[in-house]
N, C-alpha and C positions, 0 to 999 in steps of 0.2 A: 938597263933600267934599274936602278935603285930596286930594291925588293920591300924598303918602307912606304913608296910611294904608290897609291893607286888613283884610281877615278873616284872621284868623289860627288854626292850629291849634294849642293847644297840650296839649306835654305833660308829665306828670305828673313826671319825670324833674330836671326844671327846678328842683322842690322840693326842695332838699338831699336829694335820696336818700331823705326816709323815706315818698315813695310808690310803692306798685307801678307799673312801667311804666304797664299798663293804667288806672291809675287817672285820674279827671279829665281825660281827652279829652274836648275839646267846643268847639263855635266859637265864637270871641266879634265880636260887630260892632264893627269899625274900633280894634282896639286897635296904638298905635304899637309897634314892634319892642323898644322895652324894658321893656315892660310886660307882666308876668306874670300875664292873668287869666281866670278860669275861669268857665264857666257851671256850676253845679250845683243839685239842688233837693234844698232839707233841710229834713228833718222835727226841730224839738227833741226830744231822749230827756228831758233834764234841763235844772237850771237852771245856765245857764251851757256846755251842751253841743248840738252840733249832728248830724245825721250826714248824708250824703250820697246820697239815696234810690238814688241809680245805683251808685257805687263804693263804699260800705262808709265813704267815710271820714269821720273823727270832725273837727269844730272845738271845741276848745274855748276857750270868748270869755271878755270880763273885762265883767263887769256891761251883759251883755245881756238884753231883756226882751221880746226880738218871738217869739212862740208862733204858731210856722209847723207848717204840714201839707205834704210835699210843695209847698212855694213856690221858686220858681224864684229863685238868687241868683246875684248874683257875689262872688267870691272873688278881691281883690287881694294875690296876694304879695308886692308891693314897697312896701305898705301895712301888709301886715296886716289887714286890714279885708272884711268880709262887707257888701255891700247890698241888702238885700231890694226885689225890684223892684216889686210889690205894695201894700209899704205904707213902701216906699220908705227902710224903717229901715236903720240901718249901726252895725254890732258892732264894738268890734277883737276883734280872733284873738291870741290866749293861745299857743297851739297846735294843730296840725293833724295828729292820728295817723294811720298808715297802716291799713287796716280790718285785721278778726283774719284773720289766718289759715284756711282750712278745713279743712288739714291736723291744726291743733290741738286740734278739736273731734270729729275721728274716728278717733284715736288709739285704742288699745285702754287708755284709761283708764275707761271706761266713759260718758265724755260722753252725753247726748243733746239733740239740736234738733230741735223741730219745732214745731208752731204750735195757741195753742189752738183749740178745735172750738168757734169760734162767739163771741159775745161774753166779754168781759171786765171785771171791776169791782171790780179790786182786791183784799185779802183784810183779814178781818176776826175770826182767830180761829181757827175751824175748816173753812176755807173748802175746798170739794172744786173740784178743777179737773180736766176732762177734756179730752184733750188729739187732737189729728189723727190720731195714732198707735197712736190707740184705750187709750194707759193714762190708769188716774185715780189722781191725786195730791191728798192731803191735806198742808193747813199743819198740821205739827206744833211750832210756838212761838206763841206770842200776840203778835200785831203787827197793826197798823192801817192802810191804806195803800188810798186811794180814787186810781183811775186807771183812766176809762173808755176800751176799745180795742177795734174787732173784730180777730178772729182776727190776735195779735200772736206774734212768734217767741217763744221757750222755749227756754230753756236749764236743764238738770239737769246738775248733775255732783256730786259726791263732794269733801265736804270737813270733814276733823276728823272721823272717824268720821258724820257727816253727811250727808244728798243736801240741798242747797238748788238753789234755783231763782231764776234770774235773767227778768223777763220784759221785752221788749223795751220802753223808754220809761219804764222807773222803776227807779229807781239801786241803789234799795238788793234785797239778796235774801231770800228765807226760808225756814228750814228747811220740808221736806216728809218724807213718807212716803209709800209708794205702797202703794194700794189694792187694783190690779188692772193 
């Protein structure tokens, strides 16, 4: 081992400003002192999107194809570059958003989050989803969209005279109604 190299802490701050202090603290083994990089495990949402099971925060890569679950990565900022330790794959980074807000989502705009009750399997129509918080919601548009998840986050809010519903790991939304 080098004897100029050690562990190092780094933080989030490092990253031009757009992440929360808190964000991407973690140790990395033996990174030299100009070397900006981070331990993180990401789950993909989407294609070409990452998020960061700990901090919230988002990669998005350019023509990446490794379909991780909570897989342990590192994240080079003076690269660009994700390398999945695993199966050993390496994305470049597009961009790295800082995660949402929590503030924004309990606003008296009527947001809601919570998580569904139990498996998930996409929607197909008329599909009823009942949700942790004890209400149930119906798709009220016709759309197709297969994506198996247990109990993933939910997002409801209000848009265009509309509630649609965002659920965690698939990009696009759909309008709903609610049941109960």
């Amino acid at each position: 081992m080098n004897a100029r190299r050690a562990v190092w802490w780094v933080s989030a701050a490092a990253v031009v400003g757009v992440l929360a202090p808190t964000a991407l603290h973690a140790p990395l083994a033996y990174a030299a002192p100009t070397e900006t990089r981070y331990a993180v495990t990401l789950t993909r949402e989407s294609q070409n999107q990452y998020r960061d099971d700990e901090s919230g925060v988002r990669f998005l890569t350019r023509y990446c194809y490794e379909y991780s679950y909570s897989e342990r990565a590192i994240y080079d900022d003076s690269r660009e570059q994700l390398t999945f330790l695993s199966s050993r794959g390496t994305c470049e980074v597009a961009q790295v958003l800082a995660p949402p807000s929590p503030s924004a989502a309990t606003t008296g705009s009527g947001v809601i989050e919570t998580r569904m009750a139990g498996e998930f399997n996409g929607w197909e129509g008329e599909t009823v989803f009942v949700l942790d918080n004890g209400q149930v919601w119906q798709q009220a548009s016709y759309a197709y969209h297969y994506r198996y998840a247990y109990r993933p986050k939910v997002l409801i809010y209000p848009s265009g005279g509309v509630w649609r519903m965002q659920v965690e790991g698939v990009s696009s939304s759909i309008a709903v109604q609610r049941l109960a």
